[in-house]
C-alpha positions, 0 to 999 in steps of 0.5 A: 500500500505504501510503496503504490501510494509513494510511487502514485503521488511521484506520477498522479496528473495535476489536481483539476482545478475547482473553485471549492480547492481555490478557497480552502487549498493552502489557504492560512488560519488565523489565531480562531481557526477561521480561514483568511479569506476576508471578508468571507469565502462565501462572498468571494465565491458568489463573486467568482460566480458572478463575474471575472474576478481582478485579483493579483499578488504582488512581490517585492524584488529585494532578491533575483531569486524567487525562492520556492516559499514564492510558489505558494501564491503563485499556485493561487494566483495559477488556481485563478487563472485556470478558472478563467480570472483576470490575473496581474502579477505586481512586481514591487518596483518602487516599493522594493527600493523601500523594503517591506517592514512587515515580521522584520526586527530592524530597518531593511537596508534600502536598495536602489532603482537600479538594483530593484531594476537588475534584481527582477530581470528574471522574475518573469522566467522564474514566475512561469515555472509555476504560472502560465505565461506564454504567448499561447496561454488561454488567459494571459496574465498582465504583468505590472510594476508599481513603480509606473503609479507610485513614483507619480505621486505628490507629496500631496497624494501621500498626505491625503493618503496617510489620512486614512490612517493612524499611528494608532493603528499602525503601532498595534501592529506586532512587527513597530510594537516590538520593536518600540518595546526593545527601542529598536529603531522604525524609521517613518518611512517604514509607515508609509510601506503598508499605504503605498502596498494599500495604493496598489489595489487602488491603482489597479481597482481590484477585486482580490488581493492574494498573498502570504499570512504574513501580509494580511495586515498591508492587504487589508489596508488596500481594503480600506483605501479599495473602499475609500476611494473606488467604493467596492469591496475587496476581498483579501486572501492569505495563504500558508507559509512554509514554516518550521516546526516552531512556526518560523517562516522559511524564507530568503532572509532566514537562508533556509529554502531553496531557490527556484532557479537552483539546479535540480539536485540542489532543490531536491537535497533541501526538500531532503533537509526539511524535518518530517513533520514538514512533509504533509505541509509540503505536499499540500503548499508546493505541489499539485497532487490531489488533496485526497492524497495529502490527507492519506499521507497525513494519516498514514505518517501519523500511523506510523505506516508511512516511511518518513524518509520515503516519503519525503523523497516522494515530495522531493520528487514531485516538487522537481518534476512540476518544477524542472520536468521529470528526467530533470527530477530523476536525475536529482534523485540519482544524484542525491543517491549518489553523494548522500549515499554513496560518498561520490562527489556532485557532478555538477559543481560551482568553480571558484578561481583563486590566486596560489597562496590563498587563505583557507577563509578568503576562498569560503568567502568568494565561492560564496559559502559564507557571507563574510569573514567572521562567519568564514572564521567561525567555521573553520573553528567549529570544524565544519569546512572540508578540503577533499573531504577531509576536516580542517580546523586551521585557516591554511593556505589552500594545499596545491593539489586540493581540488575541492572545498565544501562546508559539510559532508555529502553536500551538493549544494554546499561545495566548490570547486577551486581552480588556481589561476 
């Protein structure tokens, strides 16, 4: 039964897409175990019913990479677009240069147009591995950037803006009242981020704004100015993050996801890294098998009747296939056999080219293995870096014949190799 179910989840057809599924799949709770579909799924499905829903989720590019936490309102927004709606894929390029202070414990660093402009050169490439952006598509999505309204506005829009406001409302929010608690510093213009993410649903008129839990807050101030100034209802619906058995999202900033552009085997060794209790969350936020399946999953692992390791080998799999196709998702599976299991180095590897004589911690600083000095240092200390597999606890000059450098045994994601020139 269990090696049939694993081996059907790896080749089951996509999930028919429903309206039922669009409004209760991988969509959050809040704290009284009520769906956030806001106002009321009811209404929005009425609606859907009625009309050619607007909708859109926006992203802000504070990173080139979409990583596969993306994937969750993408899927929504793909959800949508089968049922026949209109879907507008926002691109932050104003608000990125600000940064989004939401579950944030200090002041993001500001990033410039120019690197807002270079960090979303990809996005649309990364976004069509989940939705559908062809030319051919039977309903196309608009694609948009928030920089063609916001950088429009007068110092005057942004006062009668913030009218509708107050910092009342703005303090009660967790992320400002934890940081004034610890006299952490807000800077005022992290006030304006939520107004200029509210302008956004104005400037496009929507329906319906999709987006991760964590942005409910800055989604339902669009509600207010949707009602404000375009005198419509808009509803607000919040998907499920990818989070830790603690509840701490996994994400860009915490450096524990994979990317969507990572090579194949890179993705399915960090699905491998996640704790089995994450393994029914995985099945139902990022990937397409029937629902049916995820619940029987669920069960059985809670039974005990499911091999936790196989079956997170089948999520892993399944998320490379819908990804990167299916030779590409058995090619992950051999090569993670192959390194985890074997001992074999990674076929494919990252080349970092250095100059004869080098440091030990200057080399894991450019391969990119570490973000800086401190942490090259600390671990070469812990003893964590490996030279040809062999453990060093010495910041040493890179041995001439050394071929490889890794942080880790058995990694595929975390070694290079080093090539002196």
């Amino acid at each position: 039964m269990s090696e049939r179910l694993l081996n059907e989840i790896k080749e089951s057809e996509k999930e028919a897409v429903s309206v039922r599924e669009t409004l209760t799949r991988s969509i959050a709770v809040d704290d009284e175990g009520k769906r956030m579909v806001m106002p009321d799924s009811r209404g929005l499905e009425e609606l859907m019913g009625k009309k050619r829903v607007r909708l859109y989720l926006g992203i802000d590019p504070t990173s080139p990479e979409l990583h596969i936490g993306h994937t969750v309102p993408l899927r929504k927004l793909r959800q949508f677009q089968e049922l026949g709606h209109e879907v507008n894929l926002l691109f932050g390029g104003f608000t990125a240069t600000i940064g989004d202070p939401s579950d944030r414990t200090a002041t993001r660093i500001k990033l410039t147009r120019a690197q807002v402009e270079s960090n979303m050169s990809d996005y649309v490439e990364q976004a069509g591995k989940i939705l559908d952006l062809s030319p051919t598509a039977k309903n196309k999505i608009t694609l948009r950037n928030n920089a063609d309204w916001l950088s429009k506005l007068t110092f005057e829009d942004v006062t009668e803006l913030a009218a509708n406001f107050s910092v009342q409302q703005m303090m009660n929010r967790s992320t400002y009242k934890n940081r004034y608690a610890t006299g952490t510093t807000i800077g005022l213009h992290e006030f304006l981020y939520p107004l200029m993410q509210g302008w956004d649903s104005v400037a496009m008129d929507v329906d319906l704004e999709v987006g991760g839990k964590d942005q409910v807050p800055n989604m339902l101030d669009g509600r207010t100015l949707v009602k404000n100034y375009k005198n419509h209802e808009k509803w607000v619906l919040g998907t499920r993050l990818i989070e830790d058995p603690n509840g701490k999202k996994m994400g860009k900033t915490e450096g524990n996801i994979v990317n969507i552009r990572d090579l194949p085997e890179v993705k399915y060794e960090g699905i491998m890294t996640w704790p089995d209790s994450a393994i029914a969350m995985g099945f139902e936020l990022i990937t397409s098998i029937p629902m049916e399946q995820v619940e029987i999953v669920k069960e059985l692992l809670a039974k005990g009747e499911l091999d936790p390791m196989k079956t997170k080998e089948a999520l892993a799999f399944r998320v490379v296939q819908e990804l990167d196709g299916i030779e590409a998702a058995k090619y992950a599976q051999e090569e993670f056999n192959r390194v985890k299991r074997q001992g074999l180095l990674p076929r494919r590897m990252r080349e970092v080219s250095v100059a004869k004589g080098t440091n030990l911690s200057s080399i894991l600083l450019s391969s990119g293995l570490v973000k800086n000095k401190e942490e090259a240092l600390f671990k070469i200390a812990q003893k964590s870096v490996f030279i040809d597999n062999i453990q060093f606890g010495k910041d040493v000059v890179w041995p001439a014949n050394a071929e490889t450098i890794a942080t880790g045994k058995k990694t595929i994601r975390n070694i290079r190799r080093v090539v002196i020139g």
